[in-house]
N, CA, C and O atoms as a GROMACS GRO file, in nm:
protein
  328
    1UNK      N    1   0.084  -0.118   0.000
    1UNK     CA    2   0.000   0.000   0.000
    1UNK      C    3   0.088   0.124   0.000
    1UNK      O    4   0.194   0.150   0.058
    2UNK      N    5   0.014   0.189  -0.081
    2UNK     CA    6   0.121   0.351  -0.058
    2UNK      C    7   0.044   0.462  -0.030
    2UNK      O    8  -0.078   0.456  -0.023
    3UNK      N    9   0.111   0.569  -0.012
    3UNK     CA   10   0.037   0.667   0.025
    3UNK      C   11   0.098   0.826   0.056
    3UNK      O   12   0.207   0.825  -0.001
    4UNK      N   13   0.087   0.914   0.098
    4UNK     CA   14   0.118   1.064   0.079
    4UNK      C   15   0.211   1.041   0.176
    4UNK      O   16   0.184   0.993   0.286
    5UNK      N   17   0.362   1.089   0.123
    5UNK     CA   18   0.451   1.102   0.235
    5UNK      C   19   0.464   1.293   0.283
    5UNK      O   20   0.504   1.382   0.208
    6UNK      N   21   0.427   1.307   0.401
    6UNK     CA   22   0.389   1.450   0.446
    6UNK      C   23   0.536   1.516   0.455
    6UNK      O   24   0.532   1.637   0.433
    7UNK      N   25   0.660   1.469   0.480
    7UNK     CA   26   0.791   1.546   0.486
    7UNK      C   27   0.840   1.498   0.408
    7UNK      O   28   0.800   1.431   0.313
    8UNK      N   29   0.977   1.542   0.454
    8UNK     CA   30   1.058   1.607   0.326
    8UNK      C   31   1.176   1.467   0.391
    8UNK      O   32   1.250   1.408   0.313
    9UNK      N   33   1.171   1.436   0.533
    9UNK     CA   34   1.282   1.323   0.553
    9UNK      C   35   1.208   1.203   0.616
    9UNK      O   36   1.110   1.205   0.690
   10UNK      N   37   1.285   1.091   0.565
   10UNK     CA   38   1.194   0.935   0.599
   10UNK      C   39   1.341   0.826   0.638
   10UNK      O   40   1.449   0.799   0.586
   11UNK      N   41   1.275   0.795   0.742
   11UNK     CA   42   1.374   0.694   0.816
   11UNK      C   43   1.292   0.528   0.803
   11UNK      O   44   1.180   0.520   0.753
   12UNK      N   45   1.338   0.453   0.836
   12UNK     CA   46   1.227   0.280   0.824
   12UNK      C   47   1.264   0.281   1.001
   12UNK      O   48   1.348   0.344   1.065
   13UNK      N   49   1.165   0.185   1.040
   13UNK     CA   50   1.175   0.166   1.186
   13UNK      C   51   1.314   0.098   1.223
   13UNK      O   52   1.373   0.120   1.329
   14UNK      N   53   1.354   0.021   1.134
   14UNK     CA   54   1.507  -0.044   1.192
   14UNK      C   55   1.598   0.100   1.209
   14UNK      O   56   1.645   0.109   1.323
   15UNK      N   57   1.624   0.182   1.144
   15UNK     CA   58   1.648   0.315   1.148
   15UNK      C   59   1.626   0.336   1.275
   15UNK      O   60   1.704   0.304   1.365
   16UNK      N   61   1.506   0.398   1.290
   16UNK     CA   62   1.448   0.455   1.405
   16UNK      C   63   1.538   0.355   1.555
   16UNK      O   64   1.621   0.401   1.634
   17UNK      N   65   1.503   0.270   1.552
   17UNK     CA   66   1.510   0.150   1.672
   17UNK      C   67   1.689   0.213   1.647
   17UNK      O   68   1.736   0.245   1.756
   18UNK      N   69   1.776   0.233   1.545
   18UNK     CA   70   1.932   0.159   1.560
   18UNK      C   71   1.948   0.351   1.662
   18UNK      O   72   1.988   0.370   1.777
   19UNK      N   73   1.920   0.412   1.603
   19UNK     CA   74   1.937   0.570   1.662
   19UNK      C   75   1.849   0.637   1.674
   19UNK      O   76   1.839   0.719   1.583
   20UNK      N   77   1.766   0.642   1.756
   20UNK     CA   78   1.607   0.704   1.781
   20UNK      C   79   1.622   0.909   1.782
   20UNK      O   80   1.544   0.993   1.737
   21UNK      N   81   1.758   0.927   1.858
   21UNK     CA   82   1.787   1.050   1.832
   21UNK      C   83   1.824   1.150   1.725
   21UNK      O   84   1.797   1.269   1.706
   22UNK      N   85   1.900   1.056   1.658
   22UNK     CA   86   1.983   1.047   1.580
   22UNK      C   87   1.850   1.058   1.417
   22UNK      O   88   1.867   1.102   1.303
   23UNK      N   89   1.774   1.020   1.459
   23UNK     CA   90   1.647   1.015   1.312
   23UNK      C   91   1.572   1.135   1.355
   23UNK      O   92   1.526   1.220   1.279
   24UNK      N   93   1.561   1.132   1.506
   24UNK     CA   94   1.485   1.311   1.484
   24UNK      C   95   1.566   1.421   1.455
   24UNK      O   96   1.515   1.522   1.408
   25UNK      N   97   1.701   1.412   1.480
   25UNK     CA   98   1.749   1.494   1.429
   25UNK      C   99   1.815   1.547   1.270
   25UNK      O  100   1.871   1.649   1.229
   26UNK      N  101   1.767   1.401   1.206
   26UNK     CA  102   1.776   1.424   1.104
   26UNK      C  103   1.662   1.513   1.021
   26UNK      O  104   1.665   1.559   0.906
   27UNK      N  105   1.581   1.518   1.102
   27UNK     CA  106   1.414   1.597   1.033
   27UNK      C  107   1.486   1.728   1.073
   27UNK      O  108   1.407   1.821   1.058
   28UNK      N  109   1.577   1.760   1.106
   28UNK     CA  110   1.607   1.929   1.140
   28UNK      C  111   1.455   1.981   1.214
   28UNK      O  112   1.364   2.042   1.157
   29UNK      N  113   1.457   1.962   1.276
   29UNK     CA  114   1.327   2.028   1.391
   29UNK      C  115   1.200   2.000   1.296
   29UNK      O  116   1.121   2.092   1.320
   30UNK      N  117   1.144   1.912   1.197
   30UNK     CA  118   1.041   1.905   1.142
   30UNK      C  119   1.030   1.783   1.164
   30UNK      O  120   1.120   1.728   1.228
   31UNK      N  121   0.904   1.701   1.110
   31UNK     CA  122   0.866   1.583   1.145
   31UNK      C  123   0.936   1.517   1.077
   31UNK      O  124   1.006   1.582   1.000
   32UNK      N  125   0.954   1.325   1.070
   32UNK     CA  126   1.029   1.248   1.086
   32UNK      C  127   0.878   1.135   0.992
   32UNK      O  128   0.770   1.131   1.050
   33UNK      N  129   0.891   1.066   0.872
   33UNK     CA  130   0.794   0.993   0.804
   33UNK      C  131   0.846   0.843   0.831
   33UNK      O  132   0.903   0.784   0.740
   34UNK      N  133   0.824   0.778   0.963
   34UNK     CA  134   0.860   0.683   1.013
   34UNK      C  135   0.836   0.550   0.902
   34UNK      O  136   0.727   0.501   0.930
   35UNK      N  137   0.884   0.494   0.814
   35UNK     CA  138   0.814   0.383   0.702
   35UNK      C  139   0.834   0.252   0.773
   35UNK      O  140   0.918   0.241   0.862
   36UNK      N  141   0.743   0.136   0.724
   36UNK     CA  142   0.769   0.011   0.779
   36UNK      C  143   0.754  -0.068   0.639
   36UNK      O  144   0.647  -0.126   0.617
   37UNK      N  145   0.829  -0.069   0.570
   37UNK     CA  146   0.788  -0.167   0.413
   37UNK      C  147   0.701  -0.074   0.311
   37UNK      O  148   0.594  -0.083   0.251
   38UNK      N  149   0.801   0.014   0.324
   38UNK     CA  150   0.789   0.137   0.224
   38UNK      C  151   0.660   0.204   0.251
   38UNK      O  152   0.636   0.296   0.174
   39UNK      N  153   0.572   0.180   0.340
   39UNK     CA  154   0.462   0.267   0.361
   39UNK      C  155   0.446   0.368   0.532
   39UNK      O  156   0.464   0.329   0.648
   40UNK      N  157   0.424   0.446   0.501
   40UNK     CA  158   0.433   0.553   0.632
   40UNK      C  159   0.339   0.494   0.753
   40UNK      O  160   0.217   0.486   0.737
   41UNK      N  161   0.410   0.450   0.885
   41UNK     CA  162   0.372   0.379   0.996
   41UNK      C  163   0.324   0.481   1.072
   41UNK      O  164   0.211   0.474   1.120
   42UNK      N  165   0.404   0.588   1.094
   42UNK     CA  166   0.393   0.716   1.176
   42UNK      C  167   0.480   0.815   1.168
   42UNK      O  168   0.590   0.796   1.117
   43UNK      N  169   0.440   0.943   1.221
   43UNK     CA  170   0.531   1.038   1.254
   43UNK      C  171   0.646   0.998   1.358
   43UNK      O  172   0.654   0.898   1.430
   44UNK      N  173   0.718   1.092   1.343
   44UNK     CA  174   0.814   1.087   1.498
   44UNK      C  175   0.813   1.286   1.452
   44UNK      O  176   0.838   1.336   1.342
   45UNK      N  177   0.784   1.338   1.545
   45UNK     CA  178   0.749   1.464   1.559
   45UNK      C  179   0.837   1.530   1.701
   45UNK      O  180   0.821   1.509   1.821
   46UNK      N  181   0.944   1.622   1.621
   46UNK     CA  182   0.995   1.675   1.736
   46UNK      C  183   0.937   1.737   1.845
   46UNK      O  184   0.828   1.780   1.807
   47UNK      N  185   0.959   1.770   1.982
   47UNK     CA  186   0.907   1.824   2.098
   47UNK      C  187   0.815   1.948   2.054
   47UNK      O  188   0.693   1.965   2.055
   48UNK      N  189   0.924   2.028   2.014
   48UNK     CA  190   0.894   2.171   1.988
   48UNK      C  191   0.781   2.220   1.885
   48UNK      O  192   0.705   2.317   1.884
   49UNK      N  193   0.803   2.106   1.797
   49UNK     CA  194   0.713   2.133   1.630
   49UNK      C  195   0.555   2.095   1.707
   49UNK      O  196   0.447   2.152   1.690
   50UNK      N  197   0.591   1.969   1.804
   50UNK     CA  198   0.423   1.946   1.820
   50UNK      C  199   0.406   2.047   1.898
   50UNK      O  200   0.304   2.108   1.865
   51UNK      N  201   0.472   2.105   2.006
   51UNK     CA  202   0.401   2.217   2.092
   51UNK      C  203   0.345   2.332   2.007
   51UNK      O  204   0.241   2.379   2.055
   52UNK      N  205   0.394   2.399   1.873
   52UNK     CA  206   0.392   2.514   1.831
   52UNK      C  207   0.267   2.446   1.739
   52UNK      O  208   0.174   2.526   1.732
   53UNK      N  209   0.240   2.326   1.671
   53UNK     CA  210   0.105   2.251   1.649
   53UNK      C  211  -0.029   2.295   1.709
   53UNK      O  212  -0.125   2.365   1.677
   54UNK      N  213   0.022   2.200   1.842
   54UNK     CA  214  -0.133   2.247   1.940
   54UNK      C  215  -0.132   2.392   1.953
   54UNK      O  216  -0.239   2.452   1.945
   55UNK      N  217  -0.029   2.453   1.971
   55UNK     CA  218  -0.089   2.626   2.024
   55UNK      C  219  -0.168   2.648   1.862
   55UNK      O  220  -0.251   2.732   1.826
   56UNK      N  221  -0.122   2.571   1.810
   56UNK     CA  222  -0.172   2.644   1.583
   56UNK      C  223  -0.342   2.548   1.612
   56UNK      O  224  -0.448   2.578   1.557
   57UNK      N  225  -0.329   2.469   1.681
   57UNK     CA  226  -0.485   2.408   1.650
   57UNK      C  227  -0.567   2.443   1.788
   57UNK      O  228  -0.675   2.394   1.821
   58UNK      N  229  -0.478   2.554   1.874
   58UNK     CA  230  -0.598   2.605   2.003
   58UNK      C  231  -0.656   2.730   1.951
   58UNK      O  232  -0.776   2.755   1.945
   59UNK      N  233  -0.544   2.818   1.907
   59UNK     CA  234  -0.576   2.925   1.814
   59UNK      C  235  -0.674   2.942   1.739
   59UNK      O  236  -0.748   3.040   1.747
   60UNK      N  237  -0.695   2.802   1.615
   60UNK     CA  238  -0.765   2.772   1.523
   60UNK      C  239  -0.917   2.767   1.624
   60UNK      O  240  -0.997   2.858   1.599
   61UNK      N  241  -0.947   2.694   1.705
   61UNK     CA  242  -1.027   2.668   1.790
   61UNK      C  243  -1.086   2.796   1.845
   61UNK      O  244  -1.197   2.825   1.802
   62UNK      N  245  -1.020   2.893   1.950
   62UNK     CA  246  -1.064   3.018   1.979
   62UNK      C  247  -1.109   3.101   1.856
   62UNK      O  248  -1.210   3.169   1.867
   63UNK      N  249  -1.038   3.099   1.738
   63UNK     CA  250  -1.055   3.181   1.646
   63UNK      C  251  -1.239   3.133   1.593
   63UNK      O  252  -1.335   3.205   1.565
   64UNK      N  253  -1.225   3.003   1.597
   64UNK     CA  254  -1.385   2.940   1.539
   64UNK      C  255  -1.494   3.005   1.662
   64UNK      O  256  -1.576   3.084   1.613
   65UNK      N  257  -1.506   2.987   1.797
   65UNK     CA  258  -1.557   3.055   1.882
   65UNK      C  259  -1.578   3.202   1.836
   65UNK      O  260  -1.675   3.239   1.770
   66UNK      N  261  -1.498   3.265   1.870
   66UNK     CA  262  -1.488   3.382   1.764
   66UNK      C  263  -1.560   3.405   1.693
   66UNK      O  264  -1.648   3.486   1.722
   67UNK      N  265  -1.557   3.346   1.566
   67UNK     CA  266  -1.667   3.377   1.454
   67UNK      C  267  -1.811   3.350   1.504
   67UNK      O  268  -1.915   3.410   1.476
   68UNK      N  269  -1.788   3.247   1.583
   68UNK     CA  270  -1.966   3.220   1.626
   68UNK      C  271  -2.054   3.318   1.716
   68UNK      O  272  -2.176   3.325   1.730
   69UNK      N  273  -1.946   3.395   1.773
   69UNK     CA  274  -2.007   3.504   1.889
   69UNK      C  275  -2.035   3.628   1.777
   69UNK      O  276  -2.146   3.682   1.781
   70UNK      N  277  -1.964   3.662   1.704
   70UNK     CA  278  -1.914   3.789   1.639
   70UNK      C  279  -2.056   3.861   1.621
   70UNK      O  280  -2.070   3.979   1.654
   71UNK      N  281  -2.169   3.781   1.563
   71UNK     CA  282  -2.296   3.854   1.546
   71UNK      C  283  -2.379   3.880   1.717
   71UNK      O  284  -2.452   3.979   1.725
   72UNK      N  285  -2.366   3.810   1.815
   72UNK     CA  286  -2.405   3.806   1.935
   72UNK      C  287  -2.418   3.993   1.990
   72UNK      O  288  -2.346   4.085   1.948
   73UNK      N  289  -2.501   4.000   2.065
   73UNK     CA  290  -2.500   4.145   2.121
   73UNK      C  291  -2.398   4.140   2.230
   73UNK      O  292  -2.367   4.050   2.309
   74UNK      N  293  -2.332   4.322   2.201
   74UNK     CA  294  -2.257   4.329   2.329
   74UNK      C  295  -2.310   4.372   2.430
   74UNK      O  296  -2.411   4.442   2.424
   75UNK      N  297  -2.245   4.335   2.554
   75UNK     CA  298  -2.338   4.358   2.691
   75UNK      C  299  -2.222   4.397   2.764
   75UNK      O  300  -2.134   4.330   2.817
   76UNK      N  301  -2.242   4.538   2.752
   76UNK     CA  302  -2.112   4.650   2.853
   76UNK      C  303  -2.148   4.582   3.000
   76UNK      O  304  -2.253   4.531   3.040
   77UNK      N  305  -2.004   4.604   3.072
   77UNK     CA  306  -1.977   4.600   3.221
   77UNK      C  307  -1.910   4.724   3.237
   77UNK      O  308  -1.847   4.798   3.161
   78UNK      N  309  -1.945   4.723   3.373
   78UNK     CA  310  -1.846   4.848   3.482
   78UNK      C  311  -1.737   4.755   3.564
   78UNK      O  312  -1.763   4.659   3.637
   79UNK      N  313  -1.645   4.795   3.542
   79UNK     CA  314  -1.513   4.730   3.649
   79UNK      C  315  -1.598   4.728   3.782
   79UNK      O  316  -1.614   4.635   3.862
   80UNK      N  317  -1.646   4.852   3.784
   80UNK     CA  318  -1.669   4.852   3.961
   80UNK      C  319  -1.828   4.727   3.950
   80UNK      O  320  -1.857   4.662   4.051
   81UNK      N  321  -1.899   4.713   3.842
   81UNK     CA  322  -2.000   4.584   3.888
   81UNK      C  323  -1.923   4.468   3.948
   81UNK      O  324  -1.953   4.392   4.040
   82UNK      N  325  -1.813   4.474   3.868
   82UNK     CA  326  -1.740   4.325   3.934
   82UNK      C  327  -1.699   4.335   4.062
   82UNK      O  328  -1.647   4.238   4.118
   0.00000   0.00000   0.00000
């Protein structure tokens, strides 16, 4: 079976297993297209790339909230009500 390889660098799991560090750092801080018999098993996704991910898909998330309020009426407060 084949299928869309998403990066630009691909290691096979014997790879992975012989230097596990050593293959993420070959993705230069981007993801890692883990293959098992020429077809993509999984990512190996550096620390940093997935953190800056989720903040890109919480963002995405608040931003959708967002649009859903945007027509909603505003309802002023006074500091001092609180």
């Amino acid at each position: 079976m084949t299928g869309i390889i998403l990066t630009e660098t691909t290691a096979s799991v014997s790879e992975l297993k012989r230097d596990p560090m050593g293959t993420v750092a070959a993705g230069d801080g981007l993801p890692v297209a883990i293959l098992n018999r020429n077809s993509t098993a999984f990512y190996c996704v550096p620390a940093a790339a997935y953190e800056a991910l989720m903040e890109r898909l919480e963002d995405l998330e608040l931003n959708a909230i967002a649009d859903t309020r945007a027509g909603e009426p505003v309802v002023r407060v006074s500091i001092d009500a609180l």
